[in-house]
Structures are given as structure tokens and as C-alpha cells.
N, C-alpha and C positions, 0 to 999 in steps of 0.2 A: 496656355489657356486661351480660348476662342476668345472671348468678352476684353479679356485686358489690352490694353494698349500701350506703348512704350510712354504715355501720361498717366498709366493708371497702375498701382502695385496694391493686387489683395493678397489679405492673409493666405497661407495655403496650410492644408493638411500634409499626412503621407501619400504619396502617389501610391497606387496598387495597381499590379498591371491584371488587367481583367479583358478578355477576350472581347473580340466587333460585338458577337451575341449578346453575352449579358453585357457588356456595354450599351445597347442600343434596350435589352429587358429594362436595367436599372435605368435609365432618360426616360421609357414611358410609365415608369413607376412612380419617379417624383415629380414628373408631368401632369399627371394625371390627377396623381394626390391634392397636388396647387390647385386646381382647380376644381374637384370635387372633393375633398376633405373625407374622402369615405376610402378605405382598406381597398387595395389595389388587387382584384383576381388575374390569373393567368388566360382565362377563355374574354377576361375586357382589354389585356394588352394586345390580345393575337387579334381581336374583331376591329376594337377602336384603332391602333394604331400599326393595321394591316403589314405585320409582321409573319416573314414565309417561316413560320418553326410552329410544330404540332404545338397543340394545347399542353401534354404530357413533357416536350419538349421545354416549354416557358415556365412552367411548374417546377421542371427539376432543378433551371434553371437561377428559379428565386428563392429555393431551398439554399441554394450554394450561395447565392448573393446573401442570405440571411444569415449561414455560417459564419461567413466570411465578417459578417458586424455592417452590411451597409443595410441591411433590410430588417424590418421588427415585423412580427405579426403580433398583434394588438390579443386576438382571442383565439382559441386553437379551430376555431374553423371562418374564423376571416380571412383575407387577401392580409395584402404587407404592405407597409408605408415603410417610407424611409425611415433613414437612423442618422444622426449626427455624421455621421463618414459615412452614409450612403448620401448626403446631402451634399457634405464637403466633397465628396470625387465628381461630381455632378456638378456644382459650381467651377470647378476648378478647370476640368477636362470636358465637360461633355454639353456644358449650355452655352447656346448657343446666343451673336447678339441679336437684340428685341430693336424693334426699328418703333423712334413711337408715334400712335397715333396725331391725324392733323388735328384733331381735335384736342387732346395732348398739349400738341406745341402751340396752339392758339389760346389755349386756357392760361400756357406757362406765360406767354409773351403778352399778354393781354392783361395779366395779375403781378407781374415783377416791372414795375414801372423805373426804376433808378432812382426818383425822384427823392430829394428828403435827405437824412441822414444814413449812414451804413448801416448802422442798427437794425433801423426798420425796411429794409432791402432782403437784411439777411431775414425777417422774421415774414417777409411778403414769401419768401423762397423755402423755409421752413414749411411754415401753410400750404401751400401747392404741393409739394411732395406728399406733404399727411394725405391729403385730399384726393391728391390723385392713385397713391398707393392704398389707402385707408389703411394706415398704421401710424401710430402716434410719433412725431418726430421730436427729436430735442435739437434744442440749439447752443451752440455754444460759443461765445465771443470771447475773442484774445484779447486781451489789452497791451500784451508789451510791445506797440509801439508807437513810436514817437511822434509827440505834434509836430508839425511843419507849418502852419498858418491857423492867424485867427481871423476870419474876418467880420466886419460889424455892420448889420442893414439895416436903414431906416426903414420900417416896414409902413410906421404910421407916426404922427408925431408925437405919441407916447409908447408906442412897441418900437422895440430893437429885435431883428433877427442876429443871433450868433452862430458864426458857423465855424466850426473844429476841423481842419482837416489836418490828418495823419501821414508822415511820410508815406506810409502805403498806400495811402490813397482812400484811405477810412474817413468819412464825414457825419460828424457828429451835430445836431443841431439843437439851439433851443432859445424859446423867445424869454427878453425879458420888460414887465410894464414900468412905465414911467410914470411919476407923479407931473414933472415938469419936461418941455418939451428940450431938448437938445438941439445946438449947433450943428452944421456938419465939420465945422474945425473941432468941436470937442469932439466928437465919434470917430477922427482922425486921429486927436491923441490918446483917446484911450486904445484904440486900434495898438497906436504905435508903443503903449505901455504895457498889452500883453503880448504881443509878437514878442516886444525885447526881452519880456522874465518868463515867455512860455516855450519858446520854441528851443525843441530839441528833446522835453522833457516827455518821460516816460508817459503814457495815459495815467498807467493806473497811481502814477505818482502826481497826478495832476493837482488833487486836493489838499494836497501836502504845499506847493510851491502855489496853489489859490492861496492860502493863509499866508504867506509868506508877503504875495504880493499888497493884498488889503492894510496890513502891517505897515509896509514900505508908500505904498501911494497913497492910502484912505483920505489923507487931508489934503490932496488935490482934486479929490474928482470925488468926496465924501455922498454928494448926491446920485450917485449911479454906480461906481466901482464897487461896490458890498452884492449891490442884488447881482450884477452882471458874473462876480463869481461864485455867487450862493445858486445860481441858477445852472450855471457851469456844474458845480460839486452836484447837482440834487442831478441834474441829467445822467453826470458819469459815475454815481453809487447806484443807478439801478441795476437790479441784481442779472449777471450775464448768461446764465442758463435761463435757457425758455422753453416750452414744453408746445405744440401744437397739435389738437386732435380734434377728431370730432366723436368721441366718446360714445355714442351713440352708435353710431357706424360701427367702428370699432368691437362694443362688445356685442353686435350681431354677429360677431366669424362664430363659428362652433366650437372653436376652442375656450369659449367662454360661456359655453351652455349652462356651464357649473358656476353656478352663482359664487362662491367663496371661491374660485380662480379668477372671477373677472373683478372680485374685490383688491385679491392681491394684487393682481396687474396692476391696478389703478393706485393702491397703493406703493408699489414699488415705483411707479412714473412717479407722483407726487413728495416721496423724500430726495431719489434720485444719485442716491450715495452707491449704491452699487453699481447702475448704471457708468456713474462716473468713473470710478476704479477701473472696471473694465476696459470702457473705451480712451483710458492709459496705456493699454494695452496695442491700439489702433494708431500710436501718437506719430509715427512714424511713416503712415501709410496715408496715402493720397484719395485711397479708396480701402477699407478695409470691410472686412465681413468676419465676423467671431459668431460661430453654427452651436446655439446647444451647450453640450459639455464644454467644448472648448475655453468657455470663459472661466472655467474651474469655479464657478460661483451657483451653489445648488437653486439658488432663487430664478436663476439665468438658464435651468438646462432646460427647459422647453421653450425658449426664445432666440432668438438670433439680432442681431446689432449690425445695421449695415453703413459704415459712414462716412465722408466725404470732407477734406477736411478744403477750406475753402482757401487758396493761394492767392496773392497778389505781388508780381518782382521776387516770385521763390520762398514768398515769407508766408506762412501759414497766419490766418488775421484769424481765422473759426473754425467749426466743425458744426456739418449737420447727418445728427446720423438719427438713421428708422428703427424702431425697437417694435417687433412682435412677435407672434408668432414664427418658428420655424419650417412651418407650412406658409412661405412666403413665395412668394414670382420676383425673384433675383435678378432675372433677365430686365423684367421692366424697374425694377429698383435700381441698376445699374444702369439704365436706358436714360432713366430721369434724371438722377444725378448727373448722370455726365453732361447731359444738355445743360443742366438749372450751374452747374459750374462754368460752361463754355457761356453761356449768359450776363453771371456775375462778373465773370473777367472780363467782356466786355464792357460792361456798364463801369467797372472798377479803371478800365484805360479811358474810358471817355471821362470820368470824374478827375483820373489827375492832371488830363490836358486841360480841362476847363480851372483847374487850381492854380496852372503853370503858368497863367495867362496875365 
């Protein structure tokens, strides 16, 4: 496949071996669809994408591709859009990589600052794809893995900054207020009383060994060790799927003309269970794409799932994948991810040198 890289594994369908011709018919078919959303004729492939074959020729051509299951024609006297395996061989074999705009890469590098916790990294990175693809992205945050440090900042002399950082190099943050001003010897021992009963322990097991520790210390450090963990548990139970869109945007594609389609869309984004099923399916892929049928989920056959799942040291920490339409630009969906991934890994190796220090 042109697009993939020995970093990158997508789903694939069956290969079908299909001649240079309609090889090159079916690329300006679903080319063309992405970008005009209207039924593809054989006299616009041969004009627009200055193809040497008779008009009778390209015609006879997208009959067979139609037989064949990659092409639909919608009405009996329209052109033909693709088909779920007219999409899937055209992702697979015939698209080509999308190089992306400077403007692109200065929106991405300009809106994904590092700064803060990993949370809000991944949800800066989430947001730019929607935006820049205009399809609704989800996000999704791992938790199983392990703290490595806590550390405690005096921000002001009744705010603490707490910072979480994850052996993978995940950072978690959150303030919490003081009634009374603290020492820096007491921000030292409390420091050194959640390193010693935090470190090692799972995330999402954190709330569990928070109660444990309050238990165990409360009547040493009774004035501050309750909020400093209640502030910790209320940070790490919020909920780790997140949704990014600009809704509006969104349901101006045309596939949402029909008002009770562009309901369910919105409704199947906002429960979110099928989505998730599916992209169970993707768990194993670095970059995956599930076209249409493919997700055996009839809610899902006009939609396509494209996603990314986000590594740090070989350890997958999230996933952010695009949900919309199947009349989508793969090429730049696969453009952007792979940048907004070569980004986060950077910002994820600059976070754990500055942790190591």
C-alpha cells in the first residue's frame, strides 16, 4: 500500500486484481466523489482527469467495476460512487500520500502546545484533526499505566500545583487551595509520603491506594493530605472518552441533508457504544481504517472510522480516531494523523527528560 509505512499497519480488505485501466477509472471515481459528493459520469472522468480511453470505453469500464461490487450507481440514470470495496481497494492499493498544507502544519504546531497535562495535549490534538478534517473525532485515554512521580509546586502561598507523571511519560495535573499557608519542609514530606505509597501503582487504580493512603497518613498532615487526594481522585475519574466537533460544520457535508440522518449521527456520537465496539476492532493497529460494511455494525454502514492509536516506549497510552462519513479524503486523514502522532511523540520524549531530571 502507497500511504503505509513500515510505522504504520491499516486494516485491509481482499485485494482483487483489476487492470492499470479501471485501476486508474476507479482512483478518479472515488477522487472525485470526495470532493464533489455528486455521482461520478464516465464523459467527467475522461474530461476532468484527462484519461486517453473513449467515453464508451470508461463507461463500459464502470459497468464492470459496478459488477465487480467496487462501484454503486445510486439511480438508474446517474454516474456511480463508490462502494465499501470500491473504497477499500482504493485505500489500500491506489491512494496515493497527501503532503500537508503549510498552513496545515502551522495551525497543528501552533494549537498542540505540550504544555499542561497529557490529557489536555491529547484533547488540543483531538481538536485540530476535527477542524482540520471537519469530521467529529473521539478520543480515547488509557489508563493502565503506571505512576512514576509525584510532584508538589508551590504556585502561591495557598495554591499547590500537583503534577502525576506516568512511566510512559503521561502527565497528569491539578491544583489544589489552601486554607493555611505551608512550609516548603511540609511540601517536601508530603511529596515524599505519595511517591513512597504511589509509585509504581496502576492509574486507574490510583483512587483505590488515594483512600488507603488518607487512612494511613491523615493524622500527620490532617490539614492538606484529604484535599491534595480528593483533588487527585476528582482529576483522574473524569470520564476518558471525549468527543471533538464542530457540529455545525459537520452537518453541512451532504450526507446530512436529511435531517433524521444528521440526528442519528449526532446521536450515535453522543452514546458512543457502538463506536467503541468497533474501534475494538482497530486495537491492534497503529493506524487503522474500518470502511462502511466492514464494521458489521448496520448503524456504521455509511460511515467509516479512521484511527490512530497514540504510542509512547511501544506502549499505546490512547487512541484518536475520525468518525464520518464514507465519502471522506483518507489521504489527508492519514496525512494528519501521522504528523499530529510524530508531534505527540515528540512532546511525550521532551516530557520524560524533563521528569528524569
Amino acid at each position: 500500500m502507497q500511504v503505509s509505512t513500515q510505522n504504520f499497519k491499516v486494516l485491509k480488505g481482499d485485494d482483487m486484481d483489476l487492470d492499470d485501466r479501471k485501476k486508474k477509472i476507479l482512483s478518479s471515481v472515488v477522487e472525485d466523489y470526495i470532493i464533489s459528493a455528486e455521482p461520478v459520469g464516465s464523459k467527467t472522468i475522461m474530461e476532468k482527469y484527462n484519461l486517453k480511453y473513449s467515453s464508451a470505453t470508461i463507461r463500459n469500464d464502470m459497468k464492470l467495476l459496478e459488477e465487480g461490487g467496487y462501484l454503486e450507481q445510486p439511480h438508474i440514470s446517474a454516474g456511480r460512487i463508490p462502494s465499501t470495496k470500491g473504497y477499500r481497494y482504493y485505500v489500500d492499493n491506489l491512494m496515493k500520500e497527501k503532503k500537508l498544507s503549510m498552513i496545515d502544519i502551522n495551525y497543528i504546531d501552533n494549537s498542540i502546545s505540550g504544555f499542561g497535562d497529557t490529557e489536555k495535549l491529547f484533547e488540543q490534538a483531538a481538536d485540530v484533526v476535527s477542524k482540520i478534517l471537519l469530521r467529529p473525532t473521539l478520543l480515547t485515554i488509557k489508563t493502565d499505566d503506571l505512576l512514576e512521580n509525584v510532584k508538589i509546586i508551590k504556585v502561591s502561598d495557598k495554591v499547590l500545583l500537583i503534577v502525576l507523571i506516568s512511566k510512559n511519560g503521561a502527565i497528569k495535573d491539578c491544583f489544589v487551595k489552601l486554607t493555611d499557608e505551608l512550609e516548603e519542609s511540609t511540601i517536601e514530606e508530603l511529596s515524599n509520603v505519595l511517591n513512597k505509597n504511589l509509585k509504581g501503582t496502576p492509574l486507574e487504580k490510583l483512587n483505590i491506594v488515594l483512600n488507603d493512603i488518607v487512612a494511613k497518613e491523615l493524622s500527620s498532615f490532617s490539614f492538606v493530605l484529604g484535599k491534595i487526594c480528593e483533588s487527585i481522585k476528582y482529576e483522574m475519574s473524569k470520564e476518558s472518552k471525549k468527543i471533538s466537533a464542530d457540529l455545525a460544520s459537520i452537518l453541512d457535508l451532504p450526507e446530512f441533508s436529511d435531517i433524521q440522518k444528521a440526528k442519528n449521527f449526532v446521536n450515535m456520537l453522543s452514546t458512543k457504544d457502538i463506536i467503541d465496539a468497533t474501534l475494538d476492532k482497530t486495537k491492534n493497529n497503529e493506524l487503522g481504517i474500518i470502511i462502511g460494511s466492514e464494521s458489521k455494525e448496520m448503524l456504521l454502514k455509511d460511515y467509516s472510522i479512521i484511527s490512530l492509536d497514540i504510542k509512547t516506549d511501544n506502549k499505546k497510552v490512547g487512541k484518536i480516531s475520525v468518525v464520518g462519513p464514507k465519502r471522506a479524503d483518507y489521504s489527508k486523514a492519514v496525512a494528519t494523523l501521522k504528523y499530529i502522532d510524530n508531534k505527540i511523540k515528540n512532546i511525550f520524549s521532551k516530557n520524560k527528560e524533563e521528569g528524569e531530571k
